[in-house]
N, C-alpha and C positions, 0 to 999 in steps of 0.2 A: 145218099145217106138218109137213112131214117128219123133221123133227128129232126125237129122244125127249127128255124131259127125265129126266134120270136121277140119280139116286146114286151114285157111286165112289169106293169107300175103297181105299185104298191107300197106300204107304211110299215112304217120303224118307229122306236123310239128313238127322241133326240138327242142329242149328246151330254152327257151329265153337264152340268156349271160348275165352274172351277171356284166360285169365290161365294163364300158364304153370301145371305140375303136374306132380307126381313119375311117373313110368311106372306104376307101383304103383297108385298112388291113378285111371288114367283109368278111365270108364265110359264105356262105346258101347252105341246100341242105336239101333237104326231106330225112324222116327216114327209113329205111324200117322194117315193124314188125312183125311176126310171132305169130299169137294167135289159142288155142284150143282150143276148147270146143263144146256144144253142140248147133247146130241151131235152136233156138225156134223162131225165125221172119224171115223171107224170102221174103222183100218187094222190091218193085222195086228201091227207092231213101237210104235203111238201112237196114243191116242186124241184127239182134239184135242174141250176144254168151253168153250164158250162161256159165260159169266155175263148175256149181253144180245143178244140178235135184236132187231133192227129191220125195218122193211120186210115188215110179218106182213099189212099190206091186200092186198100184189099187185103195185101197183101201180109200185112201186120196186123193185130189186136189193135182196135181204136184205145187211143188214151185219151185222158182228157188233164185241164189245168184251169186254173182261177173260177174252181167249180163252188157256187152257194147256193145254199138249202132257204129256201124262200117257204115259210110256213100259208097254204091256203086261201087261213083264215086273213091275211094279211093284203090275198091279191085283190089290186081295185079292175082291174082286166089284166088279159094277154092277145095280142094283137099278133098275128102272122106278118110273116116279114117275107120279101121273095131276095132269092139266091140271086148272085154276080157268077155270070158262067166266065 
């Protein structure tokens, strides 16, 4: 497969707050996140991870599933990862 299986951490915003609060009292901070899977987009403004490749005989069209578009500007690295034969 041509795909890499990689590491990429990288930042999000946090999860809205559910209950009102004084301007004073807010906290912000960016998230950091830790996601695996396989590189099937390697563009310059998004990387697109797939969590599941199918179709690794040949034989079939690869599909893929639980695939997210990870914006760039967001990644703090991407680390290579090595395959289980």
């Amino acid at each position: 497969m041509k795909n890499r299986l990689v590491l990429i951490e990288w930042e999000d915003s946090a999860q809205p707050t559910s209950a009102w609060q004084l301007k004073r009292d807010v906290k912000v901070a960016a998230v950091r996140i830790a996601s695996v899977g396989w590189l099937i987009k390697d563009r310059k403004s998004v990387k697109g991870l797939a969590q599941n490749v199918g179709g690794l005989d040949g034989k079939t069209a690869a599909q893929c599933s639980g695939v997210i578009s990870i914006p760039t500007r967001c990644i703090v690295s991407i680390k290579p990862l090595s395959e289980l034969d």
